[in-house]
C-alpha positions as a Python dict, from the first residue, in 0.01 Angstrom:
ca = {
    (1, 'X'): (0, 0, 0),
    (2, 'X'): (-88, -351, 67),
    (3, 'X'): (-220, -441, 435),
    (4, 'X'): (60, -600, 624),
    (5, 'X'): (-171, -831, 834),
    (6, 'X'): (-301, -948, 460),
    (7, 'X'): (-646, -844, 536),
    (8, 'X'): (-921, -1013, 355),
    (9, 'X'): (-1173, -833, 165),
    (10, 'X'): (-1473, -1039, 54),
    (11, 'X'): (-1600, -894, -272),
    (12, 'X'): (-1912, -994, -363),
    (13, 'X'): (-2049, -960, -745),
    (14, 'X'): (-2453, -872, -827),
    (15, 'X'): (-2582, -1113, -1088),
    (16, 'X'): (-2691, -949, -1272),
    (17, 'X'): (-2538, -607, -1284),
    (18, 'X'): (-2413, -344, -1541),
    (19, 'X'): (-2502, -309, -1927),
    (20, 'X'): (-2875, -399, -2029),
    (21, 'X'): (-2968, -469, -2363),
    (22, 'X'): (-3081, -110, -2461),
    (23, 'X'): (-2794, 33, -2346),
    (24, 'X'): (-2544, -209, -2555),
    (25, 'X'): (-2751, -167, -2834),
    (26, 'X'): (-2714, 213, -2805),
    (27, 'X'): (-2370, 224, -2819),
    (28, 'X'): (-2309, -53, -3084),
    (29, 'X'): (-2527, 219, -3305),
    (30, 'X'): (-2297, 471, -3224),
    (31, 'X'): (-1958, 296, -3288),
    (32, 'X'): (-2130, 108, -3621),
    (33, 'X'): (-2217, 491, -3754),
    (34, 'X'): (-1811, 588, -3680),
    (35, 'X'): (-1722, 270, -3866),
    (36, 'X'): (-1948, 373, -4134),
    (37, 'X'): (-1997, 686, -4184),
    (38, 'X'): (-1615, 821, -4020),
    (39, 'X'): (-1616, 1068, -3765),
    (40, 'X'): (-1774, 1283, -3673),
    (41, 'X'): (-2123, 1162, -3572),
    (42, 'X'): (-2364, 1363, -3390),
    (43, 'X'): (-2541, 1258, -3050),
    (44, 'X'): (-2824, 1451, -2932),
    (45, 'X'): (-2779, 1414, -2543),
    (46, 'X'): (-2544, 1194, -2394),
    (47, 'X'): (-2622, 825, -2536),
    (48, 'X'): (-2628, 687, -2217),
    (49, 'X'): (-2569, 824, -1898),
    (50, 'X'): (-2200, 754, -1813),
    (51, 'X'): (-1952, 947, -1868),
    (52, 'X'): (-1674, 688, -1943),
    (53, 'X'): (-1870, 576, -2235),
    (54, 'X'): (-1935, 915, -2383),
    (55, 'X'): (-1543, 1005, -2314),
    (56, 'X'): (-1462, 674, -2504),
    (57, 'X'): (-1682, 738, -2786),
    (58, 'X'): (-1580, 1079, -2802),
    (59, 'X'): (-1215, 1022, -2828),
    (60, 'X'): (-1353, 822, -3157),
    (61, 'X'): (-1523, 1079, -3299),
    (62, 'X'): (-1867, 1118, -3165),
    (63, 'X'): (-1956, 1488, -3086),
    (64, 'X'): (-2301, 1508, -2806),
    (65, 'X'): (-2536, 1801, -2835),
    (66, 'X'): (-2875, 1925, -2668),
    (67, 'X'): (-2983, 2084, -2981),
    (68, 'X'): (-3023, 1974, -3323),
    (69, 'X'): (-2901, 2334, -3417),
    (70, 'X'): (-2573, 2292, -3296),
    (71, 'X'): (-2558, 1986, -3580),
    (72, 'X'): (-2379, 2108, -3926),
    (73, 'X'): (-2644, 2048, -4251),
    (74, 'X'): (-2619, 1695, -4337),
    (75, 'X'): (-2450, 1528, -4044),
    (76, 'X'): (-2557, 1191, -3922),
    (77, 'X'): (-2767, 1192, -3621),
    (78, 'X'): (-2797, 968, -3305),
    (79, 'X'): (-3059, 997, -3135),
    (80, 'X'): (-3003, 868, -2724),
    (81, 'X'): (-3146, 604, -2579),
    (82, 'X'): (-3353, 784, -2376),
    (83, 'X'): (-3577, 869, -2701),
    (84, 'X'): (-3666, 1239, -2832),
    (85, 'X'): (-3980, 1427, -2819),
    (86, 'X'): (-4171, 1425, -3156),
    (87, 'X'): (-4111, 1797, -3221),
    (88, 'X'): (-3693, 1710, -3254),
    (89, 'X'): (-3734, 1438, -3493),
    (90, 'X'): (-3979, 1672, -3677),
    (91, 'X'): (-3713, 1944, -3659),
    (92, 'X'): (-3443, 1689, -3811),
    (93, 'X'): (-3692, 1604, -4079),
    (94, 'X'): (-3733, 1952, -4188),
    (95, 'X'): (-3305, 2034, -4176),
    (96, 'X'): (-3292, 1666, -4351),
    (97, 'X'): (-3043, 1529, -4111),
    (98, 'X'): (-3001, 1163, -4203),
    (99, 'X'): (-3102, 1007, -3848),
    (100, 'X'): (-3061, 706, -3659),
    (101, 'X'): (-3280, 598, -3331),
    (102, 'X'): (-3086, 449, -3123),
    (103, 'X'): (-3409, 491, -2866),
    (104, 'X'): (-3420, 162, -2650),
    (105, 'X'): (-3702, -31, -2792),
    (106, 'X'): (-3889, -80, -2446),
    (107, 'X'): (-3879, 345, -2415),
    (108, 'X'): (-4021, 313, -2776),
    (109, 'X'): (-4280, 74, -2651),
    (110, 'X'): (-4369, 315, -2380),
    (111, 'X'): (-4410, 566, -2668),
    (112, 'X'): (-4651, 351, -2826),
    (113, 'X'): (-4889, 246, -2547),
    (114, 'X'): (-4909, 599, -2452),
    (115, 'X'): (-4981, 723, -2839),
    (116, 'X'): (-5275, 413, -2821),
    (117, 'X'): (-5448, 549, -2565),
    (118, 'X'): (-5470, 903, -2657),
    (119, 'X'): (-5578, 768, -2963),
    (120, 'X'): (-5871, 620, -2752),
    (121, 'X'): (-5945, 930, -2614),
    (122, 'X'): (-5820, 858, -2284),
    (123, 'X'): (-5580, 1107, -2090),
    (124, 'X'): (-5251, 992, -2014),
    (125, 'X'): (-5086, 976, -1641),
    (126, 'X'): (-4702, 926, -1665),
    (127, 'X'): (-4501, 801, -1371),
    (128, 'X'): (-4171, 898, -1376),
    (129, 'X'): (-3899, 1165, -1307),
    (130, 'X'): (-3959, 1526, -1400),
    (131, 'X'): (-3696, 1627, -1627),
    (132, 'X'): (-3543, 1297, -1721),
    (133, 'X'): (-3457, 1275, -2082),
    (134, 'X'): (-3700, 1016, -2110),
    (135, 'X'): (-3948, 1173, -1943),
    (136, 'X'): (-3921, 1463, -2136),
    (137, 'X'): (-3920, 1247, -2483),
    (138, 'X'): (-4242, 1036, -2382),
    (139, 'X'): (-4412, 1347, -2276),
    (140, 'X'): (-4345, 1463, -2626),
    (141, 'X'): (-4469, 1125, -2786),
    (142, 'X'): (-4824, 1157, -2693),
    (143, 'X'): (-5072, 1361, -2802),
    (144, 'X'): (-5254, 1587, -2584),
    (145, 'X'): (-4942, 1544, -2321),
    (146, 'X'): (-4899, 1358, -2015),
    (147, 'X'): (-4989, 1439, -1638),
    (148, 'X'): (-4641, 1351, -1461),
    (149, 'X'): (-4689, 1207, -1143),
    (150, 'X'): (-4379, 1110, -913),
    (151, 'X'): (-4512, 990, -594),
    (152, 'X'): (-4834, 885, -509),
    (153, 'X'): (-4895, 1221, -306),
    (154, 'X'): (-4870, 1373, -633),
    (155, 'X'): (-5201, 1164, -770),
    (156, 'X'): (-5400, 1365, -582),
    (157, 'X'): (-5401, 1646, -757),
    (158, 'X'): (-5482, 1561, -1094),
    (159, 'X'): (-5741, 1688, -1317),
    (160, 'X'): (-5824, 1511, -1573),
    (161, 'X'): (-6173, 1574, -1819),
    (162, 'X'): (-6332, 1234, -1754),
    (163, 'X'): (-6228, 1019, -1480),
    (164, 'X'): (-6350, 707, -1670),
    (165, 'X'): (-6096, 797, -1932),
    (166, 'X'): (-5757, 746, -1791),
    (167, 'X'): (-5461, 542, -1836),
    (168, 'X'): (-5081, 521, -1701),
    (169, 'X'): (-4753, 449, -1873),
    (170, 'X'): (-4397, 419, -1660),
    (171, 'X'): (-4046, 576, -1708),
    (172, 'X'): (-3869, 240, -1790),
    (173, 'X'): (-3590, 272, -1515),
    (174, 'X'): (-3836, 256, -1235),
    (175, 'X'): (-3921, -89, -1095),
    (176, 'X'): (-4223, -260, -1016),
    (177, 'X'): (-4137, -165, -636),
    (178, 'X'): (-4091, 186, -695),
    (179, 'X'): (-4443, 237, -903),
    (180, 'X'): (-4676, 19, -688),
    (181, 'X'): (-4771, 252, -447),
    (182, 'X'): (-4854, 520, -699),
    (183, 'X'): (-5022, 281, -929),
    (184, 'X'): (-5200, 157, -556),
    (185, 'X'): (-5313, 529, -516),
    (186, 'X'): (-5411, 579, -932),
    (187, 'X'): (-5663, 309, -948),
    (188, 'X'): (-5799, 422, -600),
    (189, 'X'): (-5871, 759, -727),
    (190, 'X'): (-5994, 621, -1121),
    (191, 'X'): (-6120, 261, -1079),
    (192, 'X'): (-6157, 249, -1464),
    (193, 'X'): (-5775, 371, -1523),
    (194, 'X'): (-5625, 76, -1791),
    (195, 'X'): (-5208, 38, -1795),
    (196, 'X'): (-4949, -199, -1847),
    (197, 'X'): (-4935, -539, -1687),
    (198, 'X'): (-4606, -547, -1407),
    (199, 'X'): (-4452, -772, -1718),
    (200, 'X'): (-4415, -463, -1925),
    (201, 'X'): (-4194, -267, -1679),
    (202, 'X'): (-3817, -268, -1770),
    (203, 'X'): (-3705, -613, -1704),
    (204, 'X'): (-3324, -458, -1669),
    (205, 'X'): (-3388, -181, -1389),
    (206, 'X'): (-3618, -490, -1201),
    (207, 'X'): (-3362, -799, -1232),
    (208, 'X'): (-3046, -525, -1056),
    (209, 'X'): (-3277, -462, -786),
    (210, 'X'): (-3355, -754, -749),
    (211, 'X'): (-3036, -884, -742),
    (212, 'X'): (-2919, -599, -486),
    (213, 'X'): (-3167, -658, -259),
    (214, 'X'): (-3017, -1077, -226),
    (215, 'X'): (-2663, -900, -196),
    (216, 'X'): (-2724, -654, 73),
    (217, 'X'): (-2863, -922, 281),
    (218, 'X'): (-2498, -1095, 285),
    (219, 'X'): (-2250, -807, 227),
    (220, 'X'): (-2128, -496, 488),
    (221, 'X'): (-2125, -197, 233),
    (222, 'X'): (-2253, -183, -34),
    (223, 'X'): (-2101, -10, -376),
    (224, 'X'): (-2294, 128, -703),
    (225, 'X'): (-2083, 147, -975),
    (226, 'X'): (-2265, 472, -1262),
    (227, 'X'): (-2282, 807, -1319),
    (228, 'X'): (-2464, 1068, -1095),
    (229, 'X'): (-2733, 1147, -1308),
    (230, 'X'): (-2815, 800, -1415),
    (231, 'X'): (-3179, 727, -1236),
    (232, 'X'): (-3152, 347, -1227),
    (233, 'X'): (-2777, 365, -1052),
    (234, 'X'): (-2938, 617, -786),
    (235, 'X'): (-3205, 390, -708),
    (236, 'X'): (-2940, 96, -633),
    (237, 'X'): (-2779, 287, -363),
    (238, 'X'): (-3113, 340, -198),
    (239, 'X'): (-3215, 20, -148),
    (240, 'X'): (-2915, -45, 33),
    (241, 'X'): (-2970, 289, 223),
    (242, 'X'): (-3341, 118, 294),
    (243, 'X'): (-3211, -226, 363),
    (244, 'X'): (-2961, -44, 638),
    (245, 'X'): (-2607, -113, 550),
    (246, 'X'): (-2371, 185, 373),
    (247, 'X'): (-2437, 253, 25),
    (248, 'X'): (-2252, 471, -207),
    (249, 'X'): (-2253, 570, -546),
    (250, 'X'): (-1967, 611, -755),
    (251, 'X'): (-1837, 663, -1095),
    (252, 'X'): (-1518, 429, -1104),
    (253, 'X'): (-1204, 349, -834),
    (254, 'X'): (-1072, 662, -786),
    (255, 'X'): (-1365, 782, -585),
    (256, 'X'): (-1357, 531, -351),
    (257, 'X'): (-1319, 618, 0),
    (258, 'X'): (-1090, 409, 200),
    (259, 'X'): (-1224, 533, 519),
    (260, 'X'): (-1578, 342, 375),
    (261, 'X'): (-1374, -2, 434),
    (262, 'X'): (-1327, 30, 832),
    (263, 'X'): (-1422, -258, 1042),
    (264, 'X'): (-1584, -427, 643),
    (265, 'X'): (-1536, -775, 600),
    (266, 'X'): (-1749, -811, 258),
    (267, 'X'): (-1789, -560, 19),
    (268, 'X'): (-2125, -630, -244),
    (269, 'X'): (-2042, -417, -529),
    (270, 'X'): (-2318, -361, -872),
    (271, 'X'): (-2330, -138, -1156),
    (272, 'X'): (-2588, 73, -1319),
    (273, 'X'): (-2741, -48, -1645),
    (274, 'X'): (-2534, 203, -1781),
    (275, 'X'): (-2198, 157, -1662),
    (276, 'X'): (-1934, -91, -1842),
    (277, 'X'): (-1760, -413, -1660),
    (278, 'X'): (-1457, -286, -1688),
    (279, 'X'): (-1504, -18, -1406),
    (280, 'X'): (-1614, -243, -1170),
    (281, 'X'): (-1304, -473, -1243),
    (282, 'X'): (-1112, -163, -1204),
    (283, 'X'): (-1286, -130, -851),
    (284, 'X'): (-1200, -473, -762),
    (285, 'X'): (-848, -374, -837),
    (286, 'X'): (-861, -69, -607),
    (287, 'X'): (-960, -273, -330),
    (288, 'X'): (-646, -506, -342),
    (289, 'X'): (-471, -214, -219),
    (290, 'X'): (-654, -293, 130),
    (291, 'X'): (-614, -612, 167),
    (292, 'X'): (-619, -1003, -29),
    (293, 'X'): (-943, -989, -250),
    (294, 'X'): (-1139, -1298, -264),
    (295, 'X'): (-1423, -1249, -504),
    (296, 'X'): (-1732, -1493, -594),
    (297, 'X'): (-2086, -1388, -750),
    (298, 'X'): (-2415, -1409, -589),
    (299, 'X'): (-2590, -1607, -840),
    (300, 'X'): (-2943, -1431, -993),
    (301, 'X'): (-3085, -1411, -1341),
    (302, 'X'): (-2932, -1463, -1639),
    (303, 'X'): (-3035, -1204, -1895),
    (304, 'X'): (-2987, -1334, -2254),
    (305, 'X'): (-3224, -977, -2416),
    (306, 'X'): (-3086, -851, -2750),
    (307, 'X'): (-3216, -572, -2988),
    (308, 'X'): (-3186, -538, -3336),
    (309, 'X'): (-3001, -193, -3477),
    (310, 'X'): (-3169, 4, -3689),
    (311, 'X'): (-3241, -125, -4029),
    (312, 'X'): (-3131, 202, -4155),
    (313, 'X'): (-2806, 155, -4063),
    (314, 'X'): (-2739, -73, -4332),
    (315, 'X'): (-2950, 108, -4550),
    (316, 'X'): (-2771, 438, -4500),
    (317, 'X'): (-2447, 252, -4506),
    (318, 'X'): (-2528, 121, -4886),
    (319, 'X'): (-2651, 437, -5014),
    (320, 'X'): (-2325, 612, -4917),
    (321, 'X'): (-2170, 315, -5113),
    (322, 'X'): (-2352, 394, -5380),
    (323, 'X'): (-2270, 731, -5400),
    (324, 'X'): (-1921, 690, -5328),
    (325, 'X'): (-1937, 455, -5656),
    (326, 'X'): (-2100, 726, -5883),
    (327, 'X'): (-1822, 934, -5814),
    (328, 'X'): (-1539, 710, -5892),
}
């Protein structure tokens, strides 16, 4: 019901907000495979971590698993962005599942710089989330394993074989803010500990802090549009929680609270990297019910990023061509 008095509500949009790169690129894989190959595909884990996505790309076709052994012989197989440990790519090797890695390239960079320095002979500190999907992938990437650190309490009790042989690698969805303390207390405790320059963390999960931390500053609640289990969307709704105004986070409209919107004048609403457009325009629709929405964008970065699928794609795509030819 609309507000008789004709209350305004201020809406103000993080720039920028929602979708990154990887996570585009993820589901593009996953709708491309569908177009290709027909329904059903198989997703190990959700492909991102919203569950309007997975519901949409379900209702196409798309069937999500844990485990590869809940995959009939010779489906196609999606691997999540969040990447896989070594042992389940091994494990579709050996069933011959045709795969396709829809990993985000910056996790698979991750991968890589970790791999590189066991090579080296140096022991590998992870900071990150324990049991995150990408956690658990990365920590499966590297020989020898990973010590997981989480805080910078946790550095302390480490053991490693030869302090002069150490190096670090992030969970992408932190932010330079959330990992300087810990990397503060790492090369305290092992001077000669080598990682990746603040560059190399995920310019996505930095650039919607960022931009939350310029909205917050202007707006009277603050609103985090993603899923519950989605780490970067979490982290959003802290910093308002640290900067002092109310933050909550919430899958789409229906779970807003109209009891959040007493005595608010401007409303800052962002999304998880995760979490399409069209819920927050939803959201911007449930708010008309409580009053005349005036909305305007606080201006930030303008992210331009964009991965390449999967050469295989197109090279799976032709080979089922060609087969489909032979048997005409």
């Amino acid at each position: 019901m609309k507000n008789e008095n004709e209350r305004v509500l201020r809406v103000l949009l993080a720039q920028p907000r929602g979708f990154c790169a990887g996570v585009e690129r993820a589901i593009e894989i996953v709708q491309r495979a569908l177009d290709l190959f027909g329904p059903p595909v198989y997703v190990r884990h959700e492909i991102v971590h919203n569950k309007h996505v997975v519901e949409s790309l379900r209702a196409k076709g798309a069937v999500f698993v844990e485990n590869l052994s809940d995959i009939p012989e010779g489906a196609v197989t999606i691997f999540s962005a969040h990447g896989v440990p070594e042992a389940v790519q091994a494990e579709a090797e050996r069933r011959n599942l045709p795969t396709i890695d829809a990993t985000c390239p910056l996790v698979s960079k991750v991968h890589k710089e970790g791999q590189n320095h066991a090579l080296k002979g140096r022991e590998v500190i992870l900071i990150g989330h324990d049991g995150h999907p990408e956690v658990e992938g990365t920590r499966g990437r590297i020989p020898g394993g990973v010590h997981l650190v989480s805080s910078a309490v946790d550095v302390g009790a480490i053991q490693v074989r030869n302090p002069e042989q150490v190096a670090y690698v992030t969970q992408t969805t932190l932010s330079v803010d959330e990992t300087r303390d810990i990397i503060a207390a790492l090369k305290k405790r092992f001077p000669k500990i080598v990682g990746p320059d603040v560059k190399d963390i995920c310019y996505a999960t930095q650039n919607r802090q960022t931009a939350v931390r310029k909205l917050v500053g202007v707006a009277d609640i603050l609103l985090v549009v993603g899923a519950r289990n989605s780490s970067n969307s979490n982290r959003l709704r802290e910093i308002g929680t640290e900067m002092n105004i109310p933050s909550y986070l919430i899958d789409d409209a229906s779970a807003l609270d109209p009891r959040w919107l007493d005595g608010v004048t401007t409303v800052g609403i962002t999304a998880g990297a995760s979490a399409p457009e069209e819920l927050v325009l939803d959201l911007i629709h449930r708010l008309g019910d409580f009053g005349k929405v005036e909305v305007s964008e606080i201006g930030g970065i303008e992210e331009n990023m964009h991965f390449k699928l999967p050469s295989n794609l197109n090279d799976m795509a032709a080979h089922l061509k060609a087969q489909e030819s032979s048997e005409a």
